[in-house]
C-alpha positions in Angstrom: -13.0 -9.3 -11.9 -9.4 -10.7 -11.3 -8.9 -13.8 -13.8 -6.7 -15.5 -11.4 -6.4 -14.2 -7.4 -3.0 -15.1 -7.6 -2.3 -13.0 -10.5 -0.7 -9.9 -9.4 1.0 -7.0 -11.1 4.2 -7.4 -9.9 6.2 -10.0 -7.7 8.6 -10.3 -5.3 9.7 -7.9 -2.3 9.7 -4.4 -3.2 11.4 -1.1 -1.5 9.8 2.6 -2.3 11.8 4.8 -3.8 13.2 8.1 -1.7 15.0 10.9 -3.5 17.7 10.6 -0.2 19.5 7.2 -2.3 18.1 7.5 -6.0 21.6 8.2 -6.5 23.1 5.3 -5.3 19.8 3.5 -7.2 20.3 4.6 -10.8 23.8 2.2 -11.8 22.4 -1.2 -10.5 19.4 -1.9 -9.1 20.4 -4.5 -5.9 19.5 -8.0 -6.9 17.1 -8.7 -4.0 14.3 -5.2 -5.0 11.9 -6.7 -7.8 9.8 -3.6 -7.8 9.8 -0.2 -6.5 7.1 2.1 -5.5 6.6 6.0 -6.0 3.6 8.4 -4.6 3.3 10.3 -8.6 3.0 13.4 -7.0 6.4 13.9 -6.2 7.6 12.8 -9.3 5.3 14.4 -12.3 6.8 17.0 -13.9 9.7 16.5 -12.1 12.9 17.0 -14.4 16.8 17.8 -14.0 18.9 15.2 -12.4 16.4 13.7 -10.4 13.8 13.5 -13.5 16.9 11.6 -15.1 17.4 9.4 -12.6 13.8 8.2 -12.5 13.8 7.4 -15.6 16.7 5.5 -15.7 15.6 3.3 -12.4 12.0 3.1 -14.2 13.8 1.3 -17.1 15.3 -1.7 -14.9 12.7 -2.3 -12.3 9.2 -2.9 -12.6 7.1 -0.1 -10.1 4.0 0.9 -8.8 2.7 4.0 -7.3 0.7 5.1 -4.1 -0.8 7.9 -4.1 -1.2 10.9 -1.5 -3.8 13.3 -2.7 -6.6 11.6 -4.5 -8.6 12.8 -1.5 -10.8 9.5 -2.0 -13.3 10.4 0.7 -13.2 13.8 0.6 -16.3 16.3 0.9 -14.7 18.1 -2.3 -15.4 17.3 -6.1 -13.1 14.5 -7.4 -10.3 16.2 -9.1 -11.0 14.8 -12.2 -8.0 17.0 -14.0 -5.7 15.3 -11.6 -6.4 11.8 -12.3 -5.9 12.5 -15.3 -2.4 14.0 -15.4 -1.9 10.4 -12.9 -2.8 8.6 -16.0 -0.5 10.1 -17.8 2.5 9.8 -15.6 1.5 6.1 -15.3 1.9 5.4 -18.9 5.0 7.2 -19.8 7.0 6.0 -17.0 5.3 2.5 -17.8 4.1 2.2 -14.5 2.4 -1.8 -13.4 -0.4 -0.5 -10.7 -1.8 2.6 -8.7 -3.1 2.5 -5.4 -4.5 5.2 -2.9 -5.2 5.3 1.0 -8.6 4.5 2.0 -9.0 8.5 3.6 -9.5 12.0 2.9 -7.2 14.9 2.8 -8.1 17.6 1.3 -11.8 19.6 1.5 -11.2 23.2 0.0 -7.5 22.7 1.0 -5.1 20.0 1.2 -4.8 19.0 5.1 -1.6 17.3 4.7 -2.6 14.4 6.9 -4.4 11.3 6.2 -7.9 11.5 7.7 -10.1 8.6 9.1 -13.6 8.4 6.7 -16.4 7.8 8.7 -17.2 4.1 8.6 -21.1 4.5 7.8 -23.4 2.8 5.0 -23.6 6.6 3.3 -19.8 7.1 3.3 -19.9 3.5 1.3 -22.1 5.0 -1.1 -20.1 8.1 -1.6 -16.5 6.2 -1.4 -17.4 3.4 -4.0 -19.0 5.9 -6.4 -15.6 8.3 -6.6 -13.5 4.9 -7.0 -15.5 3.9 -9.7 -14.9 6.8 -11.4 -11.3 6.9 -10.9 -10.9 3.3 -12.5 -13.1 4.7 -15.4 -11.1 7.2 -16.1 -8.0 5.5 -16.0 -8.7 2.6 -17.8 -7.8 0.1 -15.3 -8.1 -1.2 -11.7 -6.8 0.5 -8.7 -6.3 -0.6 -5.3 -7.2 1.0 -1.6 -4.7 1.0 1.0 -6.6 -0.1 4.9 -5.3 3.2 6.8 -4.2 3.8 10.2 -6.1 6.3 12.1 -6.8 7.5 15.8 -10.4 8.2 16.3 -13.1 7.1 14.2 -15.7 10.0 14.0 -19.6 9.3 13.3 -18.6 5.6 13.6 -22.1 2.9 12.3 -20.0 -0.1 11.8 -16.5 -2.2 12.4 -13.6 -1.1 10.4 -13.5 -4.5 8.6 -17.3 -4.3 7.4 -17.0 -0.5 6.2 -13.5 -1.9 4.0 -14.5 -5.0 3.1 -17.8 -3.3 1.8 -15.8 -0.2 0.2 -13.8 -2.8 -1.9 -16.7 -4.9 -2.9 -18.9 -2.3 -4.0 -16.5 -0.3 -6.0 -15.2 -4.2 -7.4 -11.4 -2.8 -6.6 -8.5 -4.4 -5.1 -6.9 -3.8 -1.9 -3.3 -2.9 -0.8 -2.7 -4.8 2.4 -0.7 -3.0 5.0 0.5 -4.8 7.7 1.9 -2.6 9.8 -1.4 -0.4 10.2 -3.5 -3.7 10.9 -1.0 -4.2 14.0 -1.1 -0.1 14.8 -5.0 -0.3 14.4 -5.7 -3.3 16.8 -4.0 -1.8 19.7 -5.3 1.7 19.2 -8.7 0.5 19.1 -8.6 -2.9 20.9 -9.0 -5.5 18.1 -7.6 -8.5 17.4 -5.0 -8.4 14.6 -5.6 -12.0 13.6 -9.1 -12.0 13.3 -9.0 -8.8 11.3 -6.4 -9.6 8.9 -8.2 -13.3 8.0 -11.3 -11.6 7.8 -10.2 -9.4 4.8 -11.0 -10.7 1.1 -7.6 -12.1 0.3 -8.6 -12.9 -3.6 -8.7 -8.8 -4.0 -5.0 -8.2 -2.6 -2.6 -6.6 -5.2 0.7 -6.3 -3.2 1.3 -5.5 0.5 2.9 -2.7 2.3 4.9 -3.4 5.5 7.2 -0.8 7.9 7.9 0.6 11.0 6.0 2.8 13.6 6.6 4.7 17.1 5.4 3.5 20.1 3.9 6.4 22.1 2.0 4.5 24.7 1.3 1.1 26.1 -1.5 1.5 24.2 -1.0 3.8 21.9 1.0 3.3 18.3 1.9 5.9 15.8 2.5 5.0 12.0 5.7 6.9 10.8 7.4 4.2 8.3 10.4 5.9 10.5 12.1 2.9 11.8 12.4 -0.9 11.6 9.6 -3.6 11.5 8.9 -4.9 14.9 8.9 -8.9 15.4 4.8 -8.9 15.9 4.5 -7.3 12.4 6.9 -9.4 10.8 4.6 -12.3 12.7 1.4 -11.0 10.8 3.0 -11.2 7.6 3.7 -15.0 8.1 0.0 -15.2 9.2 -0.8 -13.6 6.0 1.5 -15.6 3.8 -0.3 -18.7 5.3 -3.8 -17.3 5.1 -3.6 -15.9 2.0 -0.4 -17.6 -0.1 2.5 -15.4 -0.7 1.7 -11.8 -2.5 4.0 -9.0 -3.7 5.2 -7.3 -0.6 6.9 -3.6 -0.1 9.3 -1.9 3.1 8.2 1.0 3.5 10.4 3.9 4.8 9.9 7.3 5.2 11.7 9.0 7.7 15.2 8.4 10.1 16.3 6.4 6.6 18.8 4.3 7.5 22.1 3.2 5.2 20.6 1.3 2.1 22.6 -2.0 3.8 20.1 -1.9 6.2 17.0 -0.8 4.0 18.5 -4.0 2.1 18.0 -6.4 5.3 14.7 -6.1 5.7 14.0 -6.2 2.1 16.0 -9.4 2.8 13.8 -10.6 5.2 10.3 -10.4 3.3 12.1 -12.4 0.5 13.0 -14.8 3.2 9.4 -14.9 4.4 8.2 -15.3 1.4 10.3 -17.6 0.4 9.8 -20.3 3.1 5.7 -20.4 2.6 6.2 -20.7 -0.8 8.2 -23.8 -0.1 5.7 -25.3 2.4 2.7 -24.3 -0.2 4.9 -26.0 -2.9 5.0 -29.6 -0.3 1.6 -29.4 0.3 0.2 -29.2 -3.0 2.4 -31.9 -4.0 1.1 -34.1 -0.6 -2.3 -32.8 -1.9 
C-alpha cells in the first residue's frame, strides 16, 4: 500500500528523546537531529515543565513514537481504550508515525519486559488480526519493530518467515533495528547478512540502531546502554546498500552519555547515509 517504497515519514538521522537532556533540547534543536522519537506512554498526560518542554521541541522537529505497551501479541483483549488515547496524543502533538515491538508484555498484568511471540502459523493469525485493528482504529499505518529475544518458546518456523509473514498479512510496515538483527544472529546462530537482505525492504519506515552488553562469547544483551559497536555500524552500510538510504534513529537508554557524544553517533548515521546516497546518486547517473 506504500505509493512509493522510498517514501517515508520522516528523513534524515534521528535521536529519541530522554527527559535526562529535554532541557538542554527545548532552545535549539542541534542542526544534525531531523527527527526525534518518543514511546507516548511516557509523555500523555504528562504536563508542568516537562509537558512544556515537549511541546516546544514538538514544534521544531518532526517525531515519531515507539511504543511499549500495545501488548501486540498478548493473550489479553486489545486495549482498544488505549489506542485510542495513542491516537489522540499523536494528533495533538502532530506526531509523523507510530510504531510498536513485534512482542507481548502484558497478559492480566503488565510484565515490564518485552516477550518473544511464538513464531507459529496460529500466532500469525492472531498477530495480523490485532494490527489490523490498531491501523483501523487509528486511521493510518503503523510499523512493527523485529525484537530481540533469548529463547523462542513453541518455535514452527525461522524468525524471518514468522516476521516477514506478520508484516505481509497485516499489510504494515516494519521498523528495522539493526542492532537486534546483530544481537539475534549470535544468540541463535544466524547469519546477520542473510537475515537482514531477506527482509522486505519496500515496507521499511525508518530504522532504529544502538548499543548492547556483551555477556558472553556468545551471548548478547540489548540495553541501548552504550555505544554502537563497529559490526553494527557495518550492517547499516549493508542495509543502506541493500535497501537505499532510510530514515535512521540512535537509540539510547541507559549510562546516557554527554549530548556531544549522543551528537557523534548521530553524526555518524548522517555520515553513513550520506556516502551511499552519493554512490546511489553516481550510479543512477552511470545507469
Amino acid at each position: 500500500m506504500r505509493p512509493d517504497k522510498h517514501t517515508y515519514p520522516v528523513n534524515g538521522a534521528g535521536l529519541g528523546l530522554r527527559r535526562a537532556f529535554i532541557g538542554s533540547l527545548a532552545d535549539q534543536i542541534p542542526d544534525q537531529i531531523d527527527f526525534m522519537e518518543v514511546a507516548p506512554e511516557n509523555w500523555i498526560d504528562v504536563g508542568g515543565r516537562y509537558g512544556y518542554l515537549f511541546r516546544e521541541i514538538t514544534e521544531k522537529v518532526p517525531f515519531v513514537c515507539h511504543g511499549l505497551s500495545l501488548n501486540i501479541g498478548g493473550p489479553a483483549p486489545l486495549d482498544e481504550a488505549f489506542v485510542k488515547r495513542i491516537g489522540e496524543f499523536l494528533n495533538n502533538h502532530h506526531i509523523q508515525y507510530y510504531s510498536e515491538h513485534l512482542s507481548y508484555c502484558a497478559d492480566e498484568g503488565h510484565l515490564y519486559d518485552l516477550m518473544p511471540i511464538p513464531f507459529t502459523k496460529e500466532a500469525i493469525d492472531y498477530v495480523t488480526a490485532r494490527i489490523r485493528r490498531v491501523q483501523d482504529i487509528l486511521g493510518r499505518r503503523i510499523a512493527m519493530e523485529n525484537v530481540s529475544y533469548y529463547a523462542a518458546p513453541g518455535q514452527e518456523m525461522p524468525e524471518i518467515e514468522f516476521i516477514n509473514a506478520v508484516l505481509e498479512k497485516a499489510d504494515c510496515d516494519l521498523l528495522l533495528d539493526v542492532n537486534n538483527i546483530h544481537v539475534n544472529s549470535i544468540n541463535h546462530g544466524y547469519d546477520a547478512v542473510e537475515f537482514l537482505k531477506s527482509l522486505p525492504g519496500e515496507r521499511i519506515a525508518y530504522a532504529h540502531i544502538a548499543g548492547h552488553y556483551v555477556e558472553a562469547e556468545d551471548l548478547r544483551v540489548d540495553t541501548h546502554g552504550s555505544d554502537v559497536i563497529d559490526p553494527v555500524w557495518k550492517l547499516l552500510h549493508i542495509a543502506y546498500e541493500h535497501f537505499g538510504v532510510f530514515p535512521t534513529l540512535l537509540e539510547r537508554d541507559f549510562n546516557i552519555p554527554p549530548m556531544d557524544s549522543l551528537l557523534s553517533e548521530v553524526d555518524q548515521i548522517k555520515l553513513i547515509q550520506k556516502q551511499h546516497t552519493n554512490q546511489q546518486d553516481k550510479e543512477a547517473q552511470h545507469a
